[in-house]
C-alpha positions in Angstrom: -48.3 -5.9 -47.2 -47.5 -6.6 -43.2 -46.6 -4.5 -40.9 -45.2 -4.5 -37.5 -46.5 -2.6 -34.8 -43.9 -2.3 -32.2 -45.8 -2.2 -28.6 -44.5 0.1 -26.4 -44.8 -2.4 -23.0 -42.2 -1.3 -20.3 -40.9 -4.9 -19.2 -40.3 -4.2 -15.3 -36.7 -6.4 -14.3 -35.9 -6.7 -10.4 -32.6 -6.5 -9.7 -31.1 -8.6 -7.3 -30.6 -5.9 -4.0 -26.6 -6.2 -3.0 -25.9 -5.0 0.6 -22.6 -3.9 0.9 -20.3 -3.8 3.8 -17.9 -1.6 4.1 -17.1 -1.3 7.4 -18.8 -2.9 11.0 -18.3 0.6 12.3 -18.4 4.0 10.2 -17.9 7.5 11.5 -19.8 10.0 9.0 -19.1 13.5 8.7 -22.4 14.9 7.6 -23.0 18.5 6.9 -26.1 19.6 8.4 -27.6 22.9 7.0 -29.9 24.4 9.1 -27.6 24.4 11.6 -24.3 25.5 9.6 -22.1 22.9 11.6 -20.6 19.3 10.6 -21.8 16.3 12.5 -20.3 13.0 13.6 -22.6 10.2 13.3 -21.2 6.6 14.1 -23.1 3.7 12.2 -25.8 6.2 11.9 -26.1 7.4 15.3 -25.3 11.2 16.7 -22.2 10.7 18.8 -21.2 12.8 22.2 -18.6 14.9 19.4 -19.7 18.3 19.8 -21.4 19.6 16.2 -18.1 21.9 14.7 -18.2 24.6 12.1 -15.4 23.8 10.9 -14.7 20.2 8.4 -10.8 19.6 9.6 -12.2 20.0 13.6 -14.8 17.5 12.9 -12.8 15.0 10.6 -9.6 15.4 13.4 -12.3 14.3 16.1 -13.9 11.5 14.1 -10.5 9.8 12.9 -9.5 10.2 17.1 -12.3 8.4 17.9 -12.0 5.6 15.2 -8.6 5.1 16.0 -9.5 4.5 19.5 -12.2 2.5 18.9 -10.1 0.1 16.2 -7.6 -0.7 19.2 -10.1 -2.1 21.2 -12.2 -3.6 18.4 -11.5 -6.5 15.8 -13.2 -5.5 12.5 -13.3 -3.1 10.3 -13.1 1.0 11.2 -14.0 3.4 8.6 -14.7 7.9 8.6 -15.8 8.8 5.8 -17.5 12.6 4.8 -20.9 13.2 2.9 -20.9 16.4 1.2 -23.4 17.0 -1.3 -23.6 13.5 -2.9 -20.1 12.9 -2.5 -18.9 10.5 -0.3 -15.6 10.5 0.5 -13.4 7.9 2.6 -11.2 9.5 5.3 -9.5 6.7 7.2 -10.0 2.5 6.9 -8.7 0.8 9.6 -8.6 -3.1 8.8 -7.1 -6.2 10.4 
């Protein structure tokens, strides 16, 4: 009588990497522990906001700044907030 062994080989698949663009600018509201404040990062960067302990202060300064900076920009302006693993989006500003 046969039998078949069924090997146990992990077959390793690369998935094709997708880069997705939201946005050519985004204001992040990151919550930085150590500290106990919220921070305003644009594409990454600390901005001149000052750190705030409170979210609404800091998402009220980011969407100022956005708004300002969409005027005077053409492209795409997005805030959005990072708390925990959630990432929420505040304001989109498209043309």
């Amino acid at each position: 009588m046969l039998t078949s062994q069924s090997s146990t080989r992990s077959v390793v698949i690369e998935r094709p990497r997708l880069l997705l663009k939201i946005a050519s600018i985004e204001y992040r509201i990151q919550w930085d522990g150590a500290a106990q404040t919220w921070n305003v990062l644009r594409n990454g960067a600390t901005t001149d906001v000052v750190a705030r302990r409170k979210r609404s202060s800091a998402v009220a300064s980011a969407i100022r700044d956005a708004k300002a900076e969409f005027k005077t920009t053409s492209g795409t302006v997005v805030v959005t907030c990072l708390e925990g693993r959630k990432l929420e989006t505040l304001w989109r500003g498209t043309q």
